[in-house]
DRENPA-3360 file (N, C-alpha, C; in nm, 2 decimals, always signed):
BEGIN
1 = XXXXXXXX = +13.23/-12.02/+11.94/+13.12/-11.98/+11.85/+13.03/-11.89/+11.92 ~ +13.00/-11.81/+11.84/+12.85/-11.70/+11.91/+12.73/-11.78/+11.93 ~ +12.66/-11.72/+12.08/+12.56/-11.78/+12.09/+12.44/-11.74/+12.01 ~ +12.37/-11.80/+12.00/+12.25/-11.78/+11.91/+12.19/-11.66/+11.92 ~ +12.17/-11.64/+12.06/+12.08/-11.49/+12.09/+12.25/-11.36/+12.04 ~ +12.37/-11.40/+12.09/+12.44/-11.28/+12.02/+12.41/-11.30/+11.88 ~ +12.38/-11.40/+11.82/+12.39/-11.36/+11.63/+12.27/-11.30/+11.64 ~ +12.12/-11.32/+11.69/+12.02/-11.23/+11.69/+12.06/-11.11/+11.69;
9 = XXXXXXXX = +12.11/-11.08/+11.77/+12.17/-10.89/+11.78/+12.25/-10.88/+11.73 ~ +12.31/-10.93/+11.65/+12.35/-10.86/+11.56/+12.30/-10.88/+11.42 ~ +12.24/-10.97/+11.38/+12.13/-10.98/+11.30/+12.06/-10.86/+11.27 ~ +12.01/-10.82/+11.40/+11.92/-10.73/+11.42/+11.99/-10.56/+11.39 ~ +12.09/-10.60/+11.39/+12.15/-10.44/+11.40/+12.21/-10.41/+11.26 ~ +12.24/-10.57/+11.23/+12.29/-10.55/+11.04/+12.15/-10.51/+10.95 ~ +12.07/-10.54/+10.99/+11.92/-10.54/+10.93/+11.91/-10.36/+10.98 ~ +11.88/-10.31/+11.05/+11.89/-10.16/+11.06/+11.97/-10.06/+10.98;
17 = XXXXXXXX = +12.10/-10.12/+11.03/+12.16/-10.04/+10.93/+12.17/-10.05/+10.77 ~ +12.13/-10.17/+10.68/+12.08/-10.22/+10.56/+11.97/-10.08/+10.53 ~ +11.89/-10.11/+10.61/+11.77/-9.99/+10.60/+11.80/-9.86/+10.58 ~ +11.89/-9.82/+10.69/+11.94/-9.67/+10.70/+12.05/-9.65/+10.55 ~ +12.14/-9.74/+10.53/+12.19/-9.72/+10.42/+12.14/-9.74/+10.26 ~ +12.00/-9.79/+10.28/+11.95/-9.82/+10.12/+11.90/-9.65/+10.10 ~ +11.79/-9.62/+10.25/+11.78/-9.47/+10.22/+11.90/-9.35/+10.17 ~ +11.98/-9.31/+10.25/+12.12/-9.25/+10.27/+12.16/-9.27/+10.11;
25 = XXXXXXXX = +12.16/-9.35/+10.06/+12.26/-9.39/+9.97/+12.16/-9.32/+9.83 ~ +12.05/-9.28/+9.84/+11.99/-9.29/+9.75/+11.97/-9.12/+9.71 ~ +12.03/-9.05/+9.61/+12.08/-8.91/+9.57/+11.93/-8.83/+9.52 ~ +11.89/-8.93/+9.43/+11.75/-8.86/+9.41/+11.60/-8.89/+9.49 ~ +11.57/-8.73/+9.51/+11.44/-8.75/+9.60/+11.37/-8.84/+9.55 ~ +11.27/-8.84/+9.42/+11.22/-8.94/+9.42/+11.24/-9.07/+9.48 ~ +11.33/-9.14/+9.44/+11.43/-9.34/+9.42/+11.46/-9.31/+9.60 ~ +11.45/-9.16/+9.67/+11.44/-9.23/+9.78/+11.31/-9.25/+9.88;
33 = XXXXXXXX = +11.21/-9.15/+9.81/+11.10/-9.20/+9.87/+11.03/-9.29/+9.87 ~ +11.09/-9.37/+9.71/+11.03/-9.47/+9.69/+11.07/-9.59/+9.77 ~ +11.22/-9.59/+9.83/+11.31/-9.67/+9.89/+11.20/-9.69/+10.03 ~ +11.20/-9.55/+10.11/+11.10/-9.59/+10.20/+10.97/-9.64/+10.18 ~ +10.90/-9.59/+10.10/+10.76/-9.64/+10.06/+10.79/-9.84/+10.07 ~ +10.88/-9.89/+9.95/+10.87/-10.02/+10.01/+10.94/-10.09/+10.12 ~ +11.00/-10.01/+10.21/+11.07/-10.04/+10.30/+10.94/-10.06/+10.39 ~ +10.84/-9.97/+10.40/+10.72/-9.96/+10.50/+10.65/-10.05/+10.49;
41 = XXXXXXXX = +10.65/-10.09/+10.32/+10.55/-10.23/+10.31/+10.59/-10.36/+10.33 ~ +10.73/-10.39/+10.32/+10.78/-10.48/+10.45/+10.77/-10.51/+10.57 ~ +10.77/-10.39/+10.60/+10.76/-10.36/+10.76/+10.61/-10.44/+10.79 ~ +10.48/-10.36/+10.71/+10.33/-10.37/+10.73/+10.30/-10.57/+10.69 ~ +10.41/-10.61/+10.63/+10.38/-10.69/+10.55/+10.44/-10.84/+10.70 ~ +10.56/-10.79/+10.75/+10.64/-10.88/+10.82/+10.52/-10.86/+11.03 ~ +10.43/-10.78/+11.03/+10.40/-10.76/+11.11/+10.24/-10.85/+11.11 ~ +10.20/-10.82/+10.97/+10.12/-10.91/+10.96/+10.13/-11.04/+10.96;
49 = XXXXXXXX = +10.22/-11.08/+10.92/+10.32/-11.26/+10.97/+10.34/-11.30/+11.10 ~ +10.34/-11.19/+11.19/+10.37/-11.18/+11.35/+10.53/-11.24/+11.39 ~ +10.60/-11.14/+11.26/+10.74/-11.11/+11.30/+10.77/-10.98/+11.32 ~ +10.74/-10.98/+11.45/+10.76/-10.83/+11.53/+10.89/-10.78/+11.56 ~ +10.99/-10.90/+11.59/+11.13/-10.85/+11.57/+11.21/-10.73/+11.42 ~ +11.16/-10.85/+11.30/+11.15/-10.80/+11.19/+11.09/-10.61/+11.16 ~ +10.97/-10.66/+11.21/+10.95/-10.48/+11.24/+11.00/-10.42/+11.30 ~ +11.09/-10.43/+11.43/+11.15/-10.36/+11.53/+11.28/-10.33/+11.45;
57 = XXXXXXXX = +11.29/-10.44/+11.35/+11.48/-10.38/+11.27/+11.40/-10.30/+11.13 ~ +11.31/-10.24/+11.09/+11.32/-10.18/+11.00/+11.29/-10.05/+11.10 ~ +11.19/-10.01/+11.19/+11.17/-9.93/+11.28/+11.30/-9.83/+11.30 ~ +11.36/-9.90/+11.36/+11.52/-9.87/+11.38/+11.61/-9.82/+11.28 ~ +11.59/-9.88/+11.18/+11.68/-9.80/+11.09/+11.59/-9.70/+11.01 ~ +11.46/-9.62/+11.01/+11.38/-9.57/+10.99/+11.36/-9.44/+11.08 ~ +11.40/-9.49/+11.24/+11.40/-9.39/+11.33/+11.54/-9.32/+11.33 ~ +11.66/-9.38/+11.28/+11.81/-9.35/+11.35/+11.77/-9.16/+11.30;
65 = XXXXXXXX = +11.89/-9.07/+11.34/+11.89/-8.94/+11.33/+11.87/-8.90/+11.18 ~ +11.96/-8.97/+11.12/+12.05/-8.94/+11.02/+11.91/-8.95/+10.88 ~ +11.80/-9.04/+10.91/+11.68/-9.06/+10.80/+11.61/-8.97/+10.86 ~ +11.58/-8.99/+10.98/+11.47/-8.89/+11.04/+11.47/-8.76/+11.01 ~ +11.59/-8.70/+10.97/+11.61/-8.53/+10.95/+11.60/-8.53/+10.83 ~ +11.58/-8.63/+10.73/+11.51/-8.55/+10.57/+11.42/-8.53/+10.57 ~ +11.37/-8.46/+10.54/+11.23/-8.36/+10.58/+11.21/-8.38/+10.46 ~ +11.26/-8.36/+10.39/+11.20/-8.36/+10.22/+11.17/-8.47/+10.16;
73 = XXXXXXXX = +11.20/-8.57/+10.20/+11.15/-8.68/+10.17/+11.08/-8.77/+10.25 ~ +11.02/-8.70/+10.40/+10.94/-8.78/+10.47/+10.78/-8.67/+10.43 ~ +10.84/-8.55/+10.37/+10.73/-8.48/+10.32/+10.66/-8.53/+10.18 ~ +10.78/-8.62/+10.15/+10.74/-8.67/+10.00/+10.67/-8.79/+9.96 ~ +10.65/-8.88/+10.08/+10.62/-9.01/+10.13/+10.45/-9.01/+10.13 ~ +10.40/-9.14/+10.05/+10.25/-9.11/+10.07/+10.22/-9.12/+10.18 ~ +10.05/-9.07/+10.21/+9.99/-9.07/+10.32/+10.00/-9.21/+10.41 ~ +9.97/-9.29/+10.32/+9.93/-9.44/+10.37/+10.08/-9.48/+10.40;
81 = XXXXXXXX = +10.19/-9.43/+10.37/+10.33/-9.47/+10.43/+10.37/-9.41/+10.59 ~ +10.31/-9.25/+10.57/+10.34/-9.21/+10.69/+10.22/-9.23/+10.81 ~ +10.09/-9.35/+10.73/+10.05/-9.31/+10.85/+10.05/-9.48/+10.92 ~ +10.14/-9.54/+10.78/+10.16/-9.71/+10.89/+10.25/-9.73/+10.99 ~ +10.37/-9.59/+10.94/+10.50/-9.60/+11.02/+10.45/-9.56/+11.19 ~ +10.34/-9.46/+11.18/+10.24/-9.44/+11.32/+10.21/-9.51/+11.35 ~ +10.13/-9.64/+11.31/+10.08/-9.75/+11.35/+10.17/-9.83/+11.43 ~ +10.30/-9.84/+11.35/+10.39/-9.95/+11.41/+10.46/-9.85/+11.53;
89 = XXXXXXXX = +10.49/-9.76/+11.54/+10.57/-9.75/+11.63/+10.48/-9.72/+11.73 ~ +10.34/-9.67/+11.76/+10.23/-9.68/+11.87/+10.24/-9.86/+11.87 ~ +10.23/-9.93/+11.79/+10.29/-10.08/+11.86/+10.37/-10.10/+11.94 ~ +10.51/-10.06/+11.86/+10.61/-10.07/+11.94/+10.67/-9.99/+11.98 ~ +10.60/-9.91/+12.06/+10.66/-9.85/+12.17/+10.70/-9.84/+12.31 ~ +10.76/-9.81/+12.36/+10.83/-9.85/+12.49/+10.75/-9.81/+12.58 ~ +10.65/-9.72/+12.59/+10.60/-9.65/+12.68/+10.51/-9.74/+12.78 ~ +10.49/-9.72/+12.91/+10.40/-9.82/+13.02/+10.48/-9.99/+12.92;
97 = XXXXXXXX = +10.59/-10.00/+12.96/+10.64/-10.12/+12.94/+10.62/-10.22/+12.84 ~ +10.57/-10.10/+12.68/+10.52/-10.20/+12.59/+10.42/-10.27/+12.57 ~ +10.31/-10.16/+12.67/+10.20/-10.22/+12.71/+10.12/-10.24/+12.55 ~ +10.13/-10.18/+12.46/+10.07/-10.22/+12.32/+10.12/-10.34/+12.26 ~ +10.25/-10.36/+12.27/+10.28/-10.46/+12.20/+10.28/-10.60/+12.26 ~ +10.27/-10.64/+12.45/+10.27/-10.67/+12.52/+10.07/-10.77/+12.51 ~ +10.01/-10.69/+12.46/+9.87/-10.68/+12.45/+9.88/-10.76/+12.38 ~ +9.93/-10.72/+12.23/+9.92/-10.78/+12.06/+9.96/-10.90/+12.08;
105 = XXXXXXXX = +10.06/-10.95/+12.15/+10.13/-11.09/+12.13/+10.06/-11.14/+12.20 ~ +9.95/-11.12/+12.33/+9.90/-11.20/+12.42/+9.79/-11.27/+12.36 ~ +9.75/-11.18/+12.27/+9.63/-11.21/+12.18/+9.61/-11.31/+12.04 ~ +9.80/-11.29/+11.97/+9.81/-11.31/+11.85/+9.83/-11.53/+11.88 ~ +9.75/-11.59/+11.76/+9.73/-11.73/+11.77/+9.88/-11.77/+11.64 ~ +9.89/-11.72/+11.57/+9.97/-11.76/+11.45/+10.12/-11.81/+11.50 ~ +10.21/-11.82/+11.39/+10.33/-11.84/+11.47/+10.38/-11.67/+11.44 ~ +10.48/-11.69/+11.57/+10.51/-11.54/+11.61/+10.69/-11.52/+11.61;
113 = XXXXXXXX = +10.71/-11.41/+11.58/+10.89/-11.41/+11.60/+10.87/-11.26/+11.72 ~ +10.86/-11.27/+11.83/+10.85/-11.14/+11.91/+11.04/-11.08/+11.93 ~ +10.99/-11.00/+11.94/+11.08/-10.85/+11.95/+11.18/-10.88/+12.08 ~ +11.27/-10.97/+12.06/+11.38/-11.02/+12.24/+11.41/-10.90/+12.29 ~ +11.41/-10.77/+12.22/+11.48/-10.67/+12.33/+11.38/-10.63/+12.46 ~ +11.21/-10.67/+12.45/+11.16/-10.65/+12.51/+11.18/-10.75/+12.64 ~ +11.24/-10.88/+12.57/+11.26/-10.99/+12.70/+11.40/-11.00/+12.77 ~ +11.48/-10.93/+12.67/+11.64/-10.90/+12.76/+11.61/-10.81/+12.90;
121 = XXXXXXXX = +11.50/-10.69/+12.83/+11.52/-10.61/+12.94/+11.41/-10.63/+13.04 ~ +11.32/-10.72/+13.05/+11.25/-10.79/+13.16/+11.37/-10.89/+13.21 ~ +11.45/-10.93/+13.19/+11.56/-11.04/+13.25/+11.64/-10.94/+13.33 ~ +11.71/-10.87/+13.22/+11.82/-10.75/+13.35/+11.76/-10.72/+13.45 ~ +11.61/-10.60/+13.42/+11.55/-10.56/+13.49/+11.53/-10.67/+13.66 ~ +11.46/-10.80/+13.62/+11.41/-10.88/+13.72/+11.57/-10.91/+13.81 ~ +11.66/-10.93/+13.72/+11.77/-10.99/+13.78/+11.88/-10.88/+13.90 ~ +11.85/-10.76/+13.81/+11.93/-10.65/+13.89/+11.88/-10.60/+14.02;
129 = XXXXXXXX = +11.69/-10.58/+13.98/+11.64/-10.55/+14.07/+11.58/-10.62/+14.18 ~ +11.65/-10.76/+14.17/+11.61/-10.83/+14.30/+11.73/-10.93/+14.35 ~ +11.77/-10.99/+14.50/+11.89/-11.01/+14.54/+11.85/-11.21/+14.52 ~ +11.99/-11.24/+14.53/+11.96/-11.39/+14.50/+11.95/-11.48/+14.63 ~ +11.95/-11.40/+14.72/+11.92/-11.44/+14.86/+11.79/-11.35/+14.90 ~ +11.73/-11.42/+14.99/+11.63/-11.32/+15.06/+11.74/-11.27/+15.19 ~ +11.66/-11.12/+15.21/+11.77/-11.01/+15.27/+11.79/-11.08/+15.43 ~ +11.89/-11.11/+15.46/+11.95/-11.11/+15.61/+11.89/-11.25/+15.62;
137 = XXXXXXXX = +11.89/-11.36/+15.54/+11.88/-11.50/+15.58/+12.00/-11.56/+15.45 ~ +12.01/-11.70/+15.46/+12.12/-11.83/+15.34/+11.98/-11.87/+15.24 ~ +11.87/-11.81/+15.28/+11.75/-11.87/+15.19/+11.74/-11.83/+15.02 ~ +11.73/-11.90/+14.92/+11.75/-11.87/+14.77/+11.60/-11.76/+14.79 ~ +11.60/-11.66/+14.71/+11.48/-11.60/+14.65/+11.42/-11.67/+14.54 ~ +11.35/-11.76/+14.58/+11.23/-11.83/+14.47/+11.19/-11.74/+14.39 ~ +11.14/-11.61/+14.45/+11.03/-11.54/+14.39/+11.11/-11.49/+14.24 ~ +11.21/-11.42/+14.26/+11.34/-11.40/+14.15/+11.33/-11.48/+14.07;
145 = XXXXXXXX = +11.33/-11.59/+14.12/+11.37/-11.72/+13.99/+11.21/-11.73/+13.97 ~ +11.13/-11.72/+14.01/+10.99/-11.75/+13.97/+10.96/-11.64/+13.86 ~ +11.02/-11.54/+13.84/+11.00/-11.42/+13.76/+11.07/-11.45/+13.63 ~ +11.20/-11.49/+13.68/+11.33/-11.49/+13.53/+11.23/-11.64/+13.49 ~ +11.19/-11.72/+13.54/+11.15/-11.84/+13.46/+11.05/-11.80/+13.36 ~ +10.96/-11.73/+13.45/+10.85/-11.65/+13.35/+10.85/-11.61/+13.23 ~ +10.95/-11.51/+13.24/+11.01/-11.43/+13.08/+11.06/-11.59/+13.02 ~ +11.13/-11.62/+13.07/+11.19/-11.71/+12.94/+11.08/-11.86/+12.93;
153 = XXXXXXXX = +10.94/-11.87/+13.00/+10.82/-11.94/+12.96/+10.75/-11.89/+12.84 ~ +10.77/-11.74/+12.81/+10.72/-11.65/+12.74/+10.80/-11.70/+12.58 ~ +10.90/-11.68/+12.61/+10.98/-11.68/+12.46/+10.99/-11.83/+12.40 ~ +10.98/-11.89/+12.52/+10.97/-12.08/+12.46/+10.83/-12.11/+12.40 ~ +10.75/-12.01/+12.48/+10.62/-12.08/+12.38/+10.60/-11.95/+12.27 ~ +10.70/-11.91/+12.23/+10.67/-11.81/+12.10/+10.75/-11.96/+11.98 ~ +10.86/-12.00/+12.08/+10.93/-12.05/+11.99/+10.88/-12.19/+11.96 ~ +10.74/-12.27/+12.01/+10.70/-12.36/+11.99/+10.58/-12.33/+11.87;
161 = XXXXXXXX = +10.58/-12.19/+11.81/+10.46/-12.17/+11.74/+10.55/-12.15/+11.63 ~ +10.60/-12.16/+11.52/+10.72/-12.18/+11.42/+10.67/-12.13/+11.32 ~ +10.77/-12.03/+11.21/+10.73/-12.02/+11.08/+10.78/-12.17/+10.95 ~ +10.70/-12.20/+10.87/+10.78/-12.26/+10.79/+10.83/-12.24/+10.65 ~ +10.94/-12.18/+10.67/+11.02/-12.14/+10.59/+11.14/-12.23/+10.50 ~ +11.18/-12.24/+10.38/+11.26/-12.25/+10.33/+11.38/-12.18/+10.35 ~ +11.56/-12.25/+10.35/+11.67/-12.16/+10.36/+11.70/-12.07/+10.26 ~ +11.65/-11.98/+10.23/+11.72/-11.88/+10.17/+11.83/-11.75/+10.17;
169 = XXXXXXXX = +11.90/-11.83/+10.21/+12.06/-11.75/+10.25/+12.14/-11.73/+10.17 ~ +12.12/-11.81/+10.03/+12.21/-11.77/+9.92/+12.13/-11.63/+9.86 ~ +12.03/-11.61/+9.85/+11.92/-11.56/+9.81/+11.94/-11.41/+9.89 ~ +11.96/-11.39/+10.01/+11.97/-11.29/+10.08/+12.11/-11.23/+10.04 ~ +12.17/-11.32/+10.08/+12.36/-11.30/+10.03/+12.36/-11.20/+9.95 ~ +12.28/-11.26/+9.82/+12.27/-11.20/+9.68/+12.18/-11.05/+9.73 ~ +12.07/-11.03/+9.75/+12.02/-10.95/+9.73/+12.08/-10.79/+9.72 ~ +12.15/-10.78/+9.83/+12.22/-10.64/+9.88/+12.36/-10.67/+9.88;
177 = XXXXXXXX = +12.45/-10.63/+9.79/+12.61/-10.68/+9.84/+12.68/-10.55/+9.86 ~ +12.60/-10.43/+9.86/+12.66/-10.30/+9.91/+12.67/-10.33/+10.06 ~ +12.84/-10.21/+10.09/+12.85/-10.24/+10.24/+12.76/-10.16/+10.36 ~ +12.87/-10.22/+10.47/+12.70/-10.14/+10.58/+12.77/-9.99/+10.57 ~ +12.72/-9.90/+10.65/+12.74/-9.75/+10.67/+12.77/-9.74/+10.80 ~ +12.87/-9.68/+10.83/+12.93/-9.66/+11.05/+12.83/-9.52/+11.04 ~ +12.78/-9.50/+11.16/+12.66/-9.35/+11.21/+12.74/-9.30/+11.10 ~ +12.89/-9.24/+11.14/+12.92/-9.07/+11.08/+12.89/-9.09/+10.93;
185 = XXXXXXXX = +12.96/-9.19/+10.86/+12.95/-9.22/+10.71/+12.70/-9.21/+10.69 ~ +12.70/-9.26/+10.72/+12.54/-9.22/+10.70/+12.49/-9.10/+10.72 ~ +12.52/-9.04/+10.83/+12.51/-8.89/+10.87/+12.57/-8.79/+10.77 ~ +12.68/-8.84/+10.72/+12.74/-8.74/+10.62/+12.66/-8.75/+10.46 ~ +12.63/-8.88/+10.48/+12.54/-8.90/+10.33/+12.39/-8.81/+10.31 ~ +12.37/-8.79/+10.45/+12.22/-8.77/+10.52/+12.28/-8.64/+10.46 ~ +12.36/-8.55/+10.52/+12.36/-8.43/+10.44/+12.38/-8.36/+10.36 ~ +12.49/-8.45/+10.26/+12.49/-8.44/+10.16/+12.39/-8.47/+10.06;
193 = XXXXXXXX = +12.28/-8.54/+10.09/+12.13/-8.56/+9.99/+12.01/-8.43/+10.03 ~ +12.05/-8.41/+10.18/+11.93/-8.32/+10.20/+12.00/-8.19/+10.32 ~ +12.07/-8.10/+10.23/+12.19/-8.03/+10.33/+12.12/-7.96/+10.45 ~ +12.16/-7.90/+10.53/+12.07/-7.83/+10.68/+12.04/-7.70/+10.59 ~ +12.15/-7.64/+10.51/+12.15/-7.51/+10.44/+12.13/-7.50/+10.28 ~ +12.01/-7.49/+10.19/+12.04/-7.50/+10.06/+12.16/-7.44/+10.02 ~ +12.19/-7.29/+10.07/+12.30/-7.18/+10.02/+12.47/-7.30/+10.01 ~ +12.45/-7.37/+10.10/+12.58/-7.50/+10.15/+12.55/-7.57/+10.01;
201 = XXXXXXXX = +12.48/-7.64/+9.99/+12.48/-7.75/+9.85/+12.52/-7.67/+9.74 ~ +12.45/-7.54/+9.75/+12.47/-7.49/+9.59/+12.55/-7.44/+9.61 ~ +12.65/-7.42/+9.66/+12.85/-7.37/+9.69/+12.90/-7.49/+9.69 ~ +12.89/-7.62/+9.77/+12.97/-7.74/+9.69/+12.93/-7.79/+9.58 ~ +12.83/-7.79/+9.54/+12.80/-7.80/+9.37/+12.93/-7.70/+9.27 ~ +12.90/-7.57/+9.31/+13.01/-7.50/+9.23/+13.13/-7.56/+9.27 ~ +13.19/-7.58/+9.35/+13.32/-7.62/+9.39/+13.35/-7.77/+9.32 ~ +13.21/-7.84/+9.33/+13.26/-7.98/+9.29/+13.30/-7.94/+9.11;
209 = XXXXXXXX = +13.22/-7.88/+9.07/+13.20/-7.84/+8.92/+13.33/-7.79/+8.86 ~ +13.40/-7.69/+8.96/+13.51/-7.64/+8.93/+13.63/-7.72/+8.96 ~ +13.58/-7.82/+9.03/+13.71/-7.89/+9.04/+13.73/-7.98/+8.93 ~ +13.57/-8.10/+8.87/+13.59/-8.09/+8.76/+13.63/-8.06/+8.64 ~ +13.59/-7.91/+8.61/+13.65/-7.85/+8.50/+13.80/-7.90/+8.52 ~ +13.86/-7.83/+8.63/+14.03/-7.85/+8.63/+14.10/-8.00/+8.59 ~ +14.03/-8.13/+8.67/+14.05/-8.25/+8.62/+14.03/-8.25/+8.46 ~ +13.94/-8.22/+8.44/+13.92/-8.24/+8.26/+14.00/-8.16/+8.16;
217 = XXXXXXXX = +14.09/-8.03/+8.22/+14.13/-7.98/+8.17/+14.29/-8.05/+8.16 ~ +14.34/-8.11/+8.33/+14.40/-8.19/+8.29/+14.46/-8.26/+8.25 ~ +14.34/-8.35/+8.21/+14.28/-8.43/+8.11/+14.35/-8.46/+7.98 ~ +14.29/-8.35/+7.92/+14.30/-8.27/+7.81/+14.43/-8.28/+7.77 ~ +14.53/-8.20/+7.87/+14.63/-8.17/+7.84/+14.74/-8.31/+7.82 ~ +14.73/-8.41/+7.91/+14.77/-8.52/+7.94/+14.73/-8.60/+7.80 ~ +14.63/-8.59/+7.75/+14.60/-8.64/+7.63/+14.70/-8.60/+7.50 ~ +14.70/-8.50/+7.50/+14.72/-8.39/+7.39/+14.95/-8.45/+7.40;
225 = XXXXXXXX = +14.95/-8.41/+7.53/+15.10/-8.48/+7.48/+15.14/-8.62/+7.47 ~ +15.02/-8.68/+7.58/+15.10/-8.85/+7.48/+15.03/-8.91/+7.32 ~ +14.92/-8.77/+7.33/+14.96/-8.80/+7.12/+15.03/-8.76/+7.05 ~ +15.10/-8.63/+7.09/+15.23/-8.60/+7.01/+15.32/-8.69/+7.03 ~ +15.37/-8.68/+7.13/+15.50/-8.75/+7.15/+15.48/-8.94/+7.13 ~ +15.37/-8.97/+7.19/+15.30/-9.12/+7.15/+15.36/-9.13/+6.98 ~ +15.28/-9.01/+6.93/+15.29/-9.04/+6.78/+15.44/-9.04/+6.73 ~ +15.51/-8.97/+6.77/+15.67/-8.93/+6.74/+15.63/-8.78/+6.65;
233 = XXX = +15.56/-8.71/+6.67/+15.56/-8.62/+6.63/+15.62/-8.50/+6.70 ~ +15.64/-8.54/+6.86/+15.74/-8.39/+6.91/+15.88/-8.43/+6.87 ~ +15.94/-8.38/+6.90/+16.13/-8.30/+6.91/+16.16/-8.41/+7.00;
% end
């Protein structure tokens, strides 16, 4: 069975791509700015709950390449959308080691769901960069294990501050039963809603159009003889 923290990550990566694909998938500018608009107020909504993980998976699928390069619909996005998405990611940002979001949780009393990627990579980090002996003696490095115990003192008392929630897993199930999108499949959708070249869309517009026509034509034709002959009216 997966361990708990692997279903996290990938939790967390199904939840991203959900995001990236509700945008992507959505043909008219408007229905998709609106997709973002409430996608942002989840985000604003789940941060004020002090489920910062949760922010970190819409973040993500908000930042991937493939959303980021519609221009036309981050140009289309109210002010108060583009200027929360600033808010959260000056949160969570990586920069001086997350020193903003590192702050927020030190401060925050509620129950909290913090962001593990920040505590995986204080674990690698402490673990890689120090030896499990002290150098040129059989003596254990306390100090190492005094560090890795640290981080994981940090996430036990996140996890002793609890939300209380009801299971709603049928409920989620239901909500979205479109599939997920792989990069290229998103990327391609990415340009086909908002092409690099206008002159590009309106040449596969004609092309789609004319191919069109040709299916309908036939169509047409395919019709036209299994009613004669359907009817017994040919030879």
């Amino acid at each position: 069975a997966d361990s708990p923290l692997l279903g996290m990550v990938n939790a967390f990566n199904a939840v991203s791509n959900w995001v990236t694909a509700k945008i992507v998938r959505e043909v008219k500018l408007r229905d998709r700015t609106n997709v973002v608009d409430k996608l942002v107020r989840v985000m604003e909504y789940l941060h004020h709950m002090g489920n910062f993980h949760g922010v970190m998976q819409i973040l993500g699928g908000l930042n991937r390449s493939c959303v980021r390069r519609l221009r036309k619909t981050w140009d289309d996005v109210s002010s108060d959308t583009t200027k929360a998405v600033e808010n959260m990611e000056a949160l969570m940002s990586h920069s001086s080691s997350y020193k903003n979001y590192r702050n927020t949780i030190s401060r925050w009393s509620g129950p909290i769901l913090p962001f593990i990627g920040v505590y995986l990579t204080d674990l690698t980090f402490i673990n890689d960069g120090n030896p499990n002996l002290i150098p040129d003696t059989e003596l254990i490095n306390f100090k190492k294990r005094y560090m890795l115990a640290k981080v994981i003192q940090q996430v036990k008392l996140c996890q002793s501050r609890r939300f209380k929630f009801r299971n709603l897993h049928r409920e989620l199930v239901a909500l979205d039963k479109s599939g997920p999108l792989s990069e290229e499949e998103a990327f391609t959708m990415s340009l086909k809603i908002e092409p690099r070249n206008p002159s590009e869309a309106i040449e596969a517009m004609l092309i789609k159009e004319d191919q069109m026509k040709r299916e309908i034509e036939e169509l047409q034709v395919s019709v036209f003889f299994f009613m004669w002959y359907g009817c017994g009216c040919g030879c």
